[in-house]
N, C-alpha and C positions, 0 to 999 in steps of 0.2 A: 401111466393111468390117463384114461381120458374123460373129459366132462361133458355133456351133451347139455348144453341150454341151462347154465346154472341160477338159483334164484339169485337175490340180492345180497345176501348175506352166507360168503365163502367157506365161512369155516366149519362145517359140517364135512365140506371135501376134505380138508387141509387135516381134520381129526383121521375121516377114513383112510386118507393115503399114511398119515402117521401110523396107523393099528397096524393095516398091513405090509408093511414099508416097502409104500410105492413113491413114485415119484411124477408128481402130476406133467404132464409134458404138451399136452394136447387139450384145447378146448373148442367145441362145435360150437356154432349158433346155428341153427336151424333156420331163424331168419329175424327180423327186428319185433322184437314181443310187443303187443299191444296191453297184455293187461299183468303184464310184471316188469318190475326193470332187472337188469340181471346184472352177473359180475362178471360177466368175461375181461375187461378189459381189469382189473383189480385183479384176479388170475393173475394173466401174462403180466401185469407189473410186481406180484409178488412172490412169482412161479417161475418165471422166464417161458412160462406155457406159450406156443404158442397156437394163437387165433384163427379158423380156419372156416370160410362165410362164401359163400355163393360171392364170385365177381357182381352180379347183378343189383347185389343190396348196396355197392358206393361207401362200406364201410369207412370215416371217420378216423378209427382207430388202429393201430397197426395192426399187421393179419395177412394169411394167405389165402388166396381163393381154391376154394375146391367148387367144385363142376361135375357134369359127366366126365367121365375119361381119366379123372383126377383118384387116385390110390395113395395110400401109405402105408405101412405097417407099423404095429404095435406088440410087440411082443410076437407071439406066433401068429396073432389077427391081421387080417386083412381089411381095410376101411375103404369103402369106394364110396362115391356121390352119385345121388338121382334127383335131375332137377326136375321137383316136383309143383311146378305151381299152382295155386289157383285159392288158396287162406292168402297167399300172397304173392307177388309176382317174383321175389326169388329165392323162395321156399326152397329146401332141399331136406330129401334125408338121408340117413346114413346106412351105408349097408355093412356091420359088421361079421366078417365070413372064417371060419378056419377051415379043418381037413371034416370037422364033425357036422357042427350046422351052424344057419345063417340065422342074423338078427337084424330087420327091423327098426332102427328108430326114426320114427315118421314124423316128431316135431307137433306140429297144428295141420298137416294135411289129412292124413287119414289117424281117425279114432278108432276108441272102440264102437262099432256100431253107428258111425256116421264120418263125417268126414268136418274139416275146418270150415268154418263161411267165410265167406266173399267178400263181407260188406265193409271192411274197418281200415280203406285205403284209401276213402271217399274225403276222407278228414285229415288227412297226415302229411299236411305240409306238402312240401316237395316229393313226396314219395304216394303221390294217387296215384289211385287207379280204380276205374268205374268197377262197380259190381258183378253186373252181365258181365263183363269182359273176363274178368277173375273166376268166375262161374264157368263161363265154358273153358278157360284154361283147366278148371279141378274137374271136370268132364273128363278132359281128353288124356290128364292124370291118370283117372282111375279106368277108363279104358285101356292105357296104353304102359306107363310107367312099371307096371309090376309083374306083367302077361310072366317075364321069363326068371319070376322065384316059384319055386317051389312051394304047395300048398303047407309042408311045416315050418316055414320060416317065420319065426316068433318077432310079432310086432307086440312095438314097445312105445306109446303117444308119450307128448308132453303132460298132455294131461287126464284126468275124468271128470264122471258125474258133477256138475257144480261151478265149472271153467264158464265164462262169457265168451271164450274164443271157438261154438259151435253148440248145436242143439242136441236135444233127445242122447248124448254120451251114456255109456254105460259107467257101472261104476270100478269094473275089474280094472286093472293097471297096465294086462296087457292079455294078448290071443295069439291066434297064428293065422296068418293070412289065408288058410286052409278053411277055418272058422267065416276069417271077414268075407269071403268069396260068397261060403253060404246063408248069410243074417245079415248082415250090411246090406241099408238097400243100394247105396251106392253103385256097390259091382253087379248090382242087377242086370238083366238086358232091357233096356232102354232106349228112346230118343236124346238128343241134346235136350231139346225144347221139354221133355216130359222131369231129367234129372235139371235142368234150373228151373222151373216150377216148382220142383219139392225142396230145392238148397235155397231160394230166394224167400220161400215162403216161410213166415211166424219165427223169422230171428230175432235172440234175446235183444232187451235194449244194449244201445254202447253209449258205457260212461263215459264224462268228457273227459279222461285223462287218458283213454287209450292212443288218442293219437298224440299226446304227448310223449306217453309210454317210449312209443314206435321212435321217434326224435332222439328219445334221451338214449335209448339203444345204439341208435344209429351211431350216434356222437363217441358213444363211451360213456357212462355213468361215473360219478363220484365213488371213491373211497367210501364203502358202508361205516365204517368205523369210524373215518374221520368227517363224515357227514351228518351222524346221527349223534357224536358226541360236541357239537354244536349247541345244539337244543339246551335252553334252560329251563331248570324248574323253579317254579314260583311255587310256595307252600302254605295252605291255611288264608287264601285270599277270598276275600270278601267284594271284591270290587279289581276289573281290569279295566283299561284305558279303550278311548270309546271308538270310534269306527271300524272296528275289527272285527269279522266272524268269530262265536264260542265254539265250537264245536267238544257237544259230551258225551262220554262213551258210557258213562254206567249204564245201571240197566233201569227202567220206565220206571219202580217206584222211587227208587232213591233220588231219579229227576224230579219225579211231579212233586216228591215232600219238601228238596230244595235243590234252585239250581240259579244259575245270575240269570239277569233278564237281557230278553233276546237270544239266548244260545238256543241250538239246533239240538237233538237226542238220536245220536247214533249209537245203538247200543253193541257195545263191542269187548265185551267182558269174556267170556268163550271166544274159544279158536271158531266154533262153529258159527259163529255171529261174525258175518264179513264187514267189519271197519273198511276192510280195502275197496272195494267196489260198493258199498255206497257212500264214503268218504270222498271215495272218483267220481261217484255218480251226482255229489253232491256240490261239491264244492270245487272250482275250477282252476284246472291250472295257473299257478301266478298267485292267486287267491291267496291273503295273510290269512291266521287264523289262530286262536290255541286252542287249547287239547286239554279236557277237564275228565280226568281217570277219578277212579273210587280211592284209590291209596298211594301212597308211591312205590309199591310194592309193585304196581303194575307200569308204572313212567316209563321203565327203558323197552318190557315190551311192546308197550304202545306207539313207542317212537320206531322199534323195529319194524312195525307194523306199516305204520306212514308210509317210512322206509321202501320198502315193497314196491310201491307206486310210484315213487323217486318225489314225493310231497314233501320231505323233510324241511327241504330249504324255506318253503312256504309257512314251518308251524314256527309262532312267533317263544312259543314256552307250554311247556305242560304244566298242568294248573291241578292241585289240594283246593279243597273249599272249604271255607267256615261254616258254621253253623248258621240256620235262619236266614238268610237270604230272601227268599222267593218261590210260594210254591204254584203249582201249575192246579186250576181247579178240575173236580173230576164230577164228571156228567151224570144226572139222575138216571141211570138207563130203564128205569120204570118210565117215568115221564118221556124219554122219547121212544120208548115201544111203542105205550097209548097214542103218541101222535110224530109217527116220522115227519109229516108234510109240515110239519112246524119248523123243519128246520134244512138247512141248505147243506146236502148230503156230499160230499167230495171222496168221490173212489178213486186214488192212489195206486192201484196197480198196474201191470201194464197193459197194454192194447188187447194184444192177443188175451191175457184172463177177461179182460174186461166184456169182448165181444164174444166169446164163451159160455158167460154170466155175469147176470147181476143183482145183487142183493137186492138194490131199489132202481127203481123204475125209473125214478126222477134224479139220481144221481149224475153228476157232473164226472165225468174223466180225465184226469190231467196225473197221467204217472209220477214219480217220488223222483225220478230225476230230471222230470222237466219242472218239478211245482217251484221251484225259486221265482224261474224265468218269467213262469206263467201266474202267480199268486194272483195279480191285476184282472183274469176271469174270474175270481170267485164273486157271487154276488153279495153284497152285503149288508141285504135287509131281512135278515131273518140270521140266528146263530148258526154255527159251521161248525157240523160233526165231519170227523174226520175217519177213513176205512181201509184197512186192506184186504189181506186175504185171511189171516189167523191173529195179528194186533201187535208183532213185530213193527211195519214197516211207518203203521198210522203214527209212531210214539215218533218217527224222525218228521213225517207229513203234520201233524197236527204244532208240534213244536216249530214246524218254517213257517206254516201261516200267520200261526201268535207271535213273530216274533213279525210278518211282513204285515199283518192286516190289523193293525192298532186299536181298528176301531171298529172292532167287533170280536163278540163272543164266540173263541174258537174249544171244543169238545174232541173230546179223541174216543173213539168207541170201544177201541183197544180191542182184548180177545172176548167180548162181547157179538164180533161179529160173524164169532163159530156158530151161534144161536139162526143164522141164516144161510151161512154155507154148508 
């Protein structure tokens, strides 16, 4: 059995090859992830699997390169290499082929419905590379790379709908390059210059941890098990020790009725509520911190969660709270209907929503993972309503300013601000 791009935490594989007893023998990296850490090197030390990574990425860890030209077999499958860059410069995918039909797995190059971006090389240490540059490399990809598969050969991404490693994804799991030829604007007929205008244009933000991410890949990540069982838990605390980030995951009311003072409100209670990328987006690598869940019922998957981003090292303990602490006041939203200009308005979202629409006119723009940096723009002579798009992201935005701007009245509008969107 082989593994294409595993998450952080192995034993999902380790159950499936027990069910059907296989014997995992092979593990791909696609190429160094930016917004997951993964377990290949945990694999081959607990699998004897071995690792097999584009020459190009400088892998760290033990491993064979595969390439063009580069083949194995697997059982009756045939595995070949297509060096595919241009998400990254040693991107590769996998072509898996028998007597019947081919497969596809594209990695971060080509999605469903769009392809990988460019931009996330710009940051990652030893391992840049300018954007344009990466841009016309996933040009000459997708003109060139795939001319000689046949239009049923079932493509199969890393990821969908929801991933920061490229825009507009659909949400299917996978298509047939027969499909991508026709919907993707990608394989359109195009200029260079016309496809990097549309791949450079209106990319998500990137959290500061992805080009950590990309590093800790490169190297080999930590033991998931023997990393994440590290972490302590502190229980029923009323008080932690002082220069450290809180960081808390319940959800907006159980913070605002009580939470310790100065922590941040990432609400990360739901799978569907991403701790991970604004936990990344918020909080920087290196960065100490603890971790204030609803129960202990949720502690280990929360640290699993960490985990993910390879943050763990950085949580100082996962934290219970006592009762009565500290609550967060909540805004007369009659009184600031009657008079918005009363109060110094901060939209939280990103760029592109923001230059789209906007709620108020006189709103200030500083997105939810650049507002630590920037908290020192807000003005502070009038109180500071805080905004997003639906009242998710304002509950982590209105809690960093309260916690960086002392000395002023800070308001969160919450899902009050569906009343204008």
């Amino acid at each position: 059995m082989a593994v294409v791009d595993p998450a952080r935490n192995p034993m999902q594989y380790y159950q499936f090859a027990e069910e059907n007893n296989a014997e995992i023998t092979t593990v791909f990296e696609t190429h160094p992830h930016a917004d997951f850490v993964s377990s290949h090197d945990q694999i081959h030390r607990e699998t004897g699997a071995i690792i097999y990574v584009s020459k190009l990425l400088g892998a760290d860890y033990p491993h064979k390169t595969f390439d063009k030209g580069d083949e194995l077999k697997l059982g009756n499958i045939k595995l070949s290499a297509l060096n595919t860059p241009g998400h990254s410069p040693d991107s590769i995918c996998i072509l898996a082929e028998n007597k019947d039909e081919k497969v596809l797995l594209t990695g971060d190059t080509l999605f469903i419905g769009n392809v990988g971006r460019p931009d996330l090389r710009e940051k990652s240490g030893n391992m840049q590379a300018k954007q344009e540059e990466l841009a016309k490399q996933m040009y000459h990809t997708m003109q060139n790379k795939f001319n000689n598969l046949p239009d049923e050969t079932k493509v199969y991404p890393a990821h969908g709908a929801g991933s920061l490693c490229g825009k507009g994804m659909s949400k299917a799991s996978s298509s047939t390059l027969g499909n991508e030829r026709l919907s993707n604007w990608a394989f359109q007929d195009q200029s260079e210059a016309e496809f990097l205008d549309e791949l450079l244009d209106g990319q998500p933000m990137i959290p500061h941890y992805f080009s950590f991410a990309v590093e800790v890949n490169k190297k080999g990540p930590e033991n998931f098990r023997t990393a994440t069982g590290r972490v302590p838990f502190f229980i029923n605390q009323s008080k932690l020790p002082e220069g450290n980030l809180v960081v808390d995951i319940r959800e907006q009311s159980e913070f605002k009725d009580n939470h310790l003072p100065g922590s941040i409100n990432i609400q990360a209670v739901r799978p569907a509520q991403k701790l991970e990328t604004w936990l990344g987006a918020t909080v920087q690598p290196g960065e100490k911190f603890y971790l204030v869940v609803p129960s202990i019922a949720k502690a280990e998957e929360a640290v699993a969660r960490v985990a993910k981003i390879g943050y763990e090292k950085q949580l100082l303990a996962v934290v219970t709270l006592a009762a009565n602490i500290q609550s967060f006041e909540e805004m007369d939203f009659s009184v600031f209907k009657q008079s918005p200009e009363n109060y110094t308005i901060v939209d939280i979202r990103n760029a592109p929503e923001f230059e789209e629409k906007q709620a108020f006119d006189s709103a200030i723009n500083i997105p939810l993972h650049e507002l630590r940096e920037r908290s020192g723009e807000v003005p502070k002579d009038k109180p500071v309503v805080v905004h997003c798009a639906a009242g998710y992201r304002s509950a982590a935005g209105s809690s960093i300013l309260k916690r960086n701007l002392s000395d002023v009245k800070v308001l969160d509008l919450s899902d009050h601000i569906k009343e204008y969107f």
